[in-house]
ChimeraX commands (.cxc) that place a marker at each C-alpha (Angstrom):
marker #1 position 58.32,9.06,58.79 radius 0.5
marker #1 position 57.70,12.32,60.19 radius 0.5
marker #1 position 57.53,15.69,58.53 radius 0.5
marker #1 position 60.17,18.51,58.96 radius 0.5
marker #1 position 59.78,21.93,58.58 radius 0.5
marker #1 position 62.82,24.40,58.43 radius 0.5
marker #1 position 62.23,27.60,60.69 radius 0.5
marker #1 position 64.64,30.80,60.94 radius 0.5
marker #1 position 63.82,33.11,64.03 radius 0.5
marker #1 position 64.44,36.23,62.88 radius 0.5
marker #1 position 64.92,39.13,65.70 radius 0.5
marker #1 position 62.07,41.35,66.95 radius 0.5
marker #1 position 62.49,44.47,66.18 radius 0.5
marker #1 position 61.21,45.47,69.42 radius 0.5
marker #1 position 64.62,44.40,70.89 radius 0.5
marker #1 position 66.23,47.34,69.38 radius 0.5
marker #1 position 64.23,49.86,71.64 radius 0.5
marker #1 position 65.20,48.63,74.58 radius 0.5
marker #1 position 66.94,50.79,76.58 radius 0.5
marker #1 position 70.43,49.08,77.74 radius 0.5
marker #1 position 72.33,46.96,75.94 radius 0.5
marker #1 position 71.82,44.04,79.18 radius 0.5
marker #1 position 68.20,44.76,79.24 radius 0.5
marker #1 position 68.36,44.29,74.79 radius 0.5
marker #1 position 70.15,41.09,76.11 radius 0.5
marker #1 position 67.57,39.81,78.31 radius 0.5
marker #1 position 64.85,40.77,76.02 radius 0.5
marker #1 position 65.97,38.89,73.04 radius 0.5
marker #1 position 66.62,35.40,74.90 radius 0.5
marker #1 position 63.03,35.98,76.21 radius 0.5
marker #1 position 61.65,36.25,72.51 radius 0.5
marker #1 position 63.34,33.19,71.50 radius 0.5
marker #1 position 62.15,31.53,74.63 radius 0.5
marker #1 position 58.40,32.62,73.97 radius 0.5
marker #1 position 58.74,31.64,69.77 radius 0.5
marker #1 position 60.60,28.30,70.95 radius 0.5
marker #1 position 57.49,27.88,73.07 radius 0.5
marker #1 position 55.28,27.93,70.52 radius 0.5
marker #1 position 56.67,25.42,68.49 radius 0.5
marker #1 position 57.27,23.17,71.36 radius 0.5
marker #1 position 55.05,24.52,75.18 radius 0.5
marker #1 position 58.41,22.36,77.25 radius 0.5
marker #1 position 60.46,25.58,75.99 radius 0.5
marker #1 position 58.25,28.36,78.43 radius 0.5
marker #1 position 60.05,26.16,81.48 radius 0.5
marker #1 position 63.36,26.83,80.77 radius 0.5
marker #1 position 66.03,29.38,82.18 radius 0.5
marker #1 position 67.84,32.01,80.30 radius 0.5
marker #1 position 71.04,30.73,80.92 radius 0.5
marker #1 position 69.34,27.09,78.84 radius 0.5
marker #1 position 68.08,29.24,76.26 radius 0.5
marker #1 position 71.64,30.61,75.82 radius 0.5
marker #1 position 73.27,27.31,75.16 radius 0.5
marker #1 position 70.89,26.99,72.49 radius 0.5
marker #1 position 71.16,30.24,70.94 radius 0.5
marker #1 position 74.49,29.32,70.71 radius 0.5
marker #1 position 74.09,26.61,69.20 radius 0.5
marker #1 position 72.99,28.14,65.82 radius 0.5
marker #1 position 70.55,25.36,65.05 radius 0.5
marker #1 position 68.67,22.89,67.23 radius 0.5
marker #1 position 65.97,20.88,65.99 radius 0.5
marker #1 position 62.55,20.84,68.05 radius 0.5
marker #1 position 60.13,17.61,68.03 radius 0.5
marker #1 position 56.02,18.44,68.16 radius 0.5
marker #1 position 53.28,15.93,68.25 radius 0.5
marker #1 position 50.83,16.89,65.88 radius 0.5
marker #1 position 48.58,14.30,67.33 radius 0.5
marker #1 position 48.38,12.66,70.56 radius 0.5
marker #1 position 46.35,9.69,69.36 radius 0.5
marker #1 position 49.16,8.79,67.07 radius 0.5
marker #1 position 52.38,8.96,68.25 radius 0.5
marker #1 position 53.93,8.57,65.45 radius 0.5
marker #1 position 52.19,11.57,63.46 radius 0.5
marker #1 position 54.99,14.49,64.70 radius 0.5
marker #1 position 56.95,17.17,62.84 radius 0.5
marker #1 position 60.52,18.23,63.76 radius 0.5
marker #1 position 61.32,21.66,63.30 radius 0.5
marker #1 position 64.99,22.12,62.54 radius 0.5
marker #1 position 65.31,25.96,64.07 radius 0.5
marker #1 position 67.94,28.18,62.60 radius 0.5
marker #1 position 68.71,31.10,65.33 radius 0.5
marker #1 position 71.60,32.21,63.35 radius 0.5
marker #1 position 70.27,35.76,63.86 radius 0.5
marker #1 position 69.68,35.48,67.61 radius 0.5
marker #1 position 73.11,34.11,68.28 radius 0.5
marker #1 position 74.82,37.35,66.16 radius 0.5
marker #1 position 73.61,39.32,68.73 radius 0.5
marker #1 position 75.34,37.36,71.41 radius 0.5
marker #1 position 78.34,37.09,69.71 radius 0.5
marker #1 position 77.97,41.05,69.40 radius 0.5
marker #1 position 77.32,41.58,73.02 radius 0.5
marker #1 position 80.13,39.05,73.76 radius 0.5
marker #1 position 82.49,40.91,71.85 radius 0.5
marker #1 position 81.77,43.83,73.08 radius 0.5
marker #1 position 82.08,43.17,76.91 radius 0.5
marker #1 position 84.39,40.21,76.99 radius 0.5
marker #1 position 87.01,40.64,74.43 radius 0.5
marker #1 position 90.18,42.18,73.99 radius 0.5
marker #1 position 91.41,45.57,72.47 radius 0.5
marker #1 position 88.07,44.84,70.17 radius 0.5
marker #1 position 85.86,45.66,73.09 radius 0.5
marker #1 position 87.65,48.69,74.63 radius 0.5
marker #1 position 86.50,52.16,73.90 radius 0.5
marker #1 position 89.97,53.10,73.42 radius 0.5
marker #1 position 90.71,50.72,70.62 radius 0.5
marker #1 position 90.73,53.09,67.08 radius 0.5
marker #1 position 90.71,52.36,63.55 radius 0.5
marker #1 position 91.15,54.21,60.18 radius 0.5
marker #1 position 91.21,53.12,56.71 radius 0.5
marker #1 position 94.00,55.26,54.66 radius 0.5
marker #1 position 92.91,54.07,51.39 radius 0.5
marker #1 position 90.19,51.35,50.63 radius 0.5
marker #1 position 92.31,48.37,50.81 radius 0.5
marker #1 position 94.12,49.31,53.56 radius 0.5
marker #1 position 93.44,49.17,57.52 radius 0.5
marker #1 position 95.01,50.61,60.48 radius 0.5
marker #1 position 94.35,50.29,64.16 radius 0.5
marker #1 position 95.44,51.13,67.32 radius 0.5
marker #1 position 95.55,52.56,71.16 radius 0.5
marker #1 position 93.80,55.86,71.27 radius 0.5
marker #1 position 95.03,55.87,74.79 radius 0.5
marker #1 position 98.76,55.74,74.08 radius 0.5
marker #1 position 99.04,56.39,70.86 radius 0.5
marker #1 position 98.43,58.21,67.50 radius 0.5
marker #1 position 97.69,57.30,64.69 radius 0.5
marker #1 position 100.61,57.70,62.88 radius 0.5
marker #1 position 102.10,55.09,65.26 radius 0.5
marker #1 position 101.57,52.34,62.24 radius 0.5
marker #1 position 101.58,52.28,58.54 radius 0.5
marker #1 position 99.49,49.60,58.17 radius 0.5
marker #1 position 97.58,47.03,60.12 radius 0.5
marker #1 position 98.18,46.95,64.15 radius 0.5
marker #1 position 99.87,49.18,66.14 radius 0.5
marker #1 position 102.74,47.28,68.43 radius 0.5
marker #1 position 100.53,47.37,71.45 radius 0.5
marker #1 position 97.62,46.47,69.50 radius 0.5
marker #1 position 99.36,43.16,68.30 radius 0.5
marker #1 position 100.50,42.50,71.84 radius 0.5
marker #1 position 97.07,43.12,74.00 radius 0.5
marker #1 position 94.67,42.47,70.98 radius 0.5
marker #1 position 93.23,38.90,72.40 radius 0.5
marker #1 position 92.96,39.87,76.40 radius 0.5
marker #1 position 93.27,43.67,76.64 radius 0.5
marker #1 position 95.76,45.37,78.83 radius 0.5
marker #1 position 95.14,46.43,82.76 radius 0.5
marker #1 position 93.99,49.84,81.34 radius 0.5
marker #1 position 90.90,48.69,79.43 radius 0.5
marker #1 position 88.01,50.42,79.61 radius 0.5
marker #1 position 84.94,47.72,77.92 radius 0.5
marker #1 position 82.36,49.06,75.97 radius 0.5
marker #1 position 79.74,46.88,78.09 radius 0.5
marker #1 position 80.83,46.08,81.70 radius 0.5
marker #1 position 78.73,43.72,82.61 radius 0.5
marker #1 position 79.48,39.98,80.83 radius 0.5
marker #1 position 76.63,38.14,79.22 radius 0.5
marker #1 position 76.37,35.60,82.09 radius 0.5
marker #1 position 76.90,38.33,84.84 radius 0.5
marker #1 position 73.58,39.61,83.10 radius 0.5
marker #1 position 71.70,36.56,83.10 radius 0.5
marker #1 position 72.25,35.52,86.53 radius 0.5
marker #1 position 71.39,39.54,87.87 radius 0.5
marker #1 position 67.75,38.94,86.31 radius 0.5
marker #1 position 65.16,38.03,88.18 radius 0.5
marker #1 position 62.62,36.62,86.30 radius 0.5
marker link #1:1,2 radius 0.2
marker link #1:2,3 radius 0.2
marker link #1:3,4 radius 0.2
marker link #1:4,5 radius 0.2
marker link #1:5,6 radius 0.2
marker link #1:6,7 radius 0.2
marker link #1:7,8 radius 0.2
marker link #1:8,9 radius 0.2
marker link #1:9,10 radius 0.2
marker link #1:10,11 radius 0.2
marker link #1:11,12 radius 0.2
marker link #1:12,13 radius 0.2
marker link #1:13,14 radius 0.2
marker link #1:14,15 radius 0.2
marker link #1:15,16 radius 0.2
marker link #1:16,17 radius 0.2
marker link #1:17,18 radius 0.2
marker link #1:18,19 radius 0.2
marker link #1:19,20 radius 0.2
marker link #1:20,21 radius 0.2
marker link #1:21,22 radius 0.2
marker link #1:22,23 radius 0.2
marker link #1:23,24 radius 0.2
marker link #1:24,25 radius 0.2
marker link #1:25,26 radius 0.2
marker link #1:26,27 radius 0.2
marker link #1:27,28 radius 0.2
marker link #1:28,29 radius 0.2
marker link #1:29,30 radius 0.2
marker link #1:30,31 radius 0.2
marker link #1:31,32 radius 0.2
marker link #1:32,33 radius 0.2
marker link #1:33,34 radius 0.2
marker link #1:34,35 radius 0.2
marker link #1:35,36 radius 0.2
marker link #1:36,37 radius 0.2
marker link #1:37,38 radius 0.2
marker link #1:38,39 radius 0.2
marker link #1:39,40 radius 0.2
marker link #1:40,41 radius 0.2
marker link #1:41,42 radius 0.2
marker link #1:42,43 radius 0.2
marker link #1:43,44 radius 0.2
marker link #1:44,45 radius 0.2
marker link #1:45,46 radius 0.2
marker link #1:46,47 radius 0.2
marker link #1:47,48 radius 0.2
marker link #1:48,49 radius 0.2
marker link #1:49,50 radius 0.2
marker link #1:50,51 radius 0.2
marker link #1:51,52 radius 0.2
marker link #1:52,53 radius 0.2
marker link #1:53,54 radius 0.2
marker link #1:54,55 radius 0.2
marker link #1:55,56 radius 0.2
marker link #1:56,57 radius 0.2
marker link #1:57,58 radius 0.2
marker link #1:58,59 radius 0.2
marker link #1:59,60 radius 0.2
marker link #1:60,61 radius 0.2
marker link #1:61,62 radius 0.2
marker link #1:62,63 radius 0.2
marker link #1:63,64 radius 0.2
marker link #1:64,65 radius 0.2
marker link #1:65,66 radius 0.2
marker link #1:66,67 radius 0.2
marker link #1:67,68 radius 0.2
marker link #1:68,69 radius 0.2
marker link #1:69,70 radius 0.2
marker link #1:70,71 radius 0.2
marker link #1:71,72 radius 0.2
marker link #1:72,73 radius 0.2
marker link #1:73,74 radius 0.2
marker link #1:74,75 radius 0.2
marker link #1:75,76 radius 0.2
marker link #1:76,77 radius 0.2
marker link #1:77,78 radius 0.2
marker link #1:78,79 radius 0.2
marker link #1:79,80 radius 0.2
marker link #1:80,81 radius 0.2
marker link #1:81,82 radius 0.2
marker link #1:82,83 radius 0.2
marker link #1:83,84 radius 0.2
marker link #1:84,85 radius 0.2
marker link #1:85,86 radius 0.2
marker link #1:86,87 radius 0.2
marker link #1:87,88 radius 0.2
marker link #1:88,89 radius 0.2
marker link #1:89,90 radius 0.2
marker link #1:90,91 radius 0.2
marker link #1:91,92 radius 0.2
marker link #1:92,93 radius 0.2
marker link #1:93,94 radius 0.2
marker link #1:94,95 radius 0.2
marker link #1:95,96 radius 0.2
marker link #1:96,97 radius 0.2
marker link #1:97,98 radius 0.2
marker link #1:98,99 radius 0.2
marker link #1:99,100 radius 0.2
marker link #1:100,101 radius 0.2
marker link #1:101,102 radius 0.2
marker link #1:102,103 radius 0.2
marker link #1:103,104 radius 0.2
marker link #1:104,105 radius 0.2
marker link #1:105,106 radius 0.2
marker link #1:106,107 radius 0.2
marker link #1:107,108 radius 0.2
marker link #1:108,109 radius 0.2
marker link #1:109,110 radius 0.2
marker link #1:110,111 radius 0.2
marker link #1:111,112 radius 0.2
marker link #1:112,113 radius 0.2
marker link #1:113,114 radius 0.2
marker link #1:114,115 radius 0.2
marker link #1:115,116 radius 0.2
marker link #1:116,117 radius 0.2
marker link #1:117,118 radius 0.2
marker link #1:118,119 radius 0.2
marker link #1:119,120 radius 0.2
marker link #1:120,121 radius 0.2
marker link #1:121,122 radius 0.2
marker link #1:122,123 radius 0.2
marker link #1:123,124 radius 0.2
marker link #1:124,125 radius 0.2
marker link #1:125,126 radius 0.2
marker link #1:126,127 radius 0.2
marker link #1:127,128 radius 0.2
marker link #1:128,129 radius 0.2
marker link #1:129,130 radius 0.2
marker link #1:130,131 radius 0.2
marker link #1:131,132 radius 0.2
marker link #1:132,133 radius 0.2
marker link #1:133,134 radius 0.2
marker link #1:134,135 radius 0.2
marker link #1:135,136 radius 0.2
marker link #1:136,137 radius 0.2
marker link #1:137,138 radius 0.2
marker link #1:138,139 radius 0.2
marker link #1:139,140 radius 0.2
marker link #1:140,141 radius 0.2
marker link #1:141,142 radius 0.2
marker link #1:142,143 radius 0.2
marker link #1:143,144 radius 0.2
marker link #1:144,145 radius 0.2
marker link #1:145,146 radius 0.2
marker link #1:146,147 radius 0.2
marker link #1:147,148 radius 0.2
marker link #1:148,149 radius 0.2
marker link #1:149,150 radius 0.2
marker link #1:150,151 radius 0.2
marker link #1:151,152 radius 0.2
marker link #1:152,153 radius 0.2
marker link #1:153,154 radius 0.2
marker link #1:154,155 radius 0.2
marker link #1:155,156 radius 0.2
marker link #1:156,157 radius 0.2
marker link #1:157,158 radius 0.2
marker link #1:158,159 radius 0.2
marker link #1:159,160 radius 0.2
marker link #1:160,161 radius 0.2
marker link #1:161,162 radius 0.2
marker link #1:162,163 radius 0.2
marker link #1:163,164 radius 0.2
view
């Protein structure tokens, strides 16, 4: 019966210096590559864009052989990179989403309980009362023709620029 070990990545800090949010990107698949390596050395050999689908993922589970006289003497490691894929999700959301992801897109809380939001492009903020503006509601999945993204470049438009 083999052993297993729970494991959370947690996030480098390191990733937060680096300068553009792509590069930030980049730099945090290549940390989970290099901490999925050591767990398991078939992990240095694989692409960003692999490392991605498990990131996203949320939790994979990684066999080792503890010893290579006996095969059956190996530990899975059931990986949580919970944390790793937040910051896709964030990046995602941020480049690829809908009113959510334009720099246009404003929100204000009138009172604690209460949330308002809408087009700081066409629109004030007294457009509402409460919750989404009309234009909001209508664009707030794709985006209209007039949005301007936070991040320009999309995750896998990032990946496949990088040259490794």
């Amino acid at each position: 019966m083999p052993l297993k070990q729970k494991v959370r990545y947690r996030v480098w800090k390191g990733v937060n210096y680096i300068q553009g949010e792509g590069e930030r990107i980049i730099g945090l698949l290549k940390d989970v590559r290099l901490n999925l390596s050591m767990l398991n050395k078939e992990f240095k050999s694989k692409s960003l864009k692999e490392i991605l689908e498990l990131v996203e993922k949320d939790k994979i589970n990684i066999k080792h052989k503890s010893d290579e006289e006996n095969p059956q003497a190996e530990i899975i490691y059931s990986v949580n990179l919970s944390d790793a894929n937040q910051g896709i999700i964030n990046y995602r959301h941020n480049s690829e989403g809908g009113c959510k992801s334009c720099s246009q897109f404003q929100t204000y809380m009138p009172f604690p309980d209460e949330h308002v939001s809408y087009c700081g492009l066409y629109e004030k903020f007294d457009v509402v009362d409460l919750g989404s503006s009309p234009r909001i509601a209508k664009f707030y999945e794709q985006g209209c023709d007039e949005k301007k993204v936070k991040i320009p470049m999309k995750l896998e438009e990032v990946i496949n620029n990088h040259k490794e």
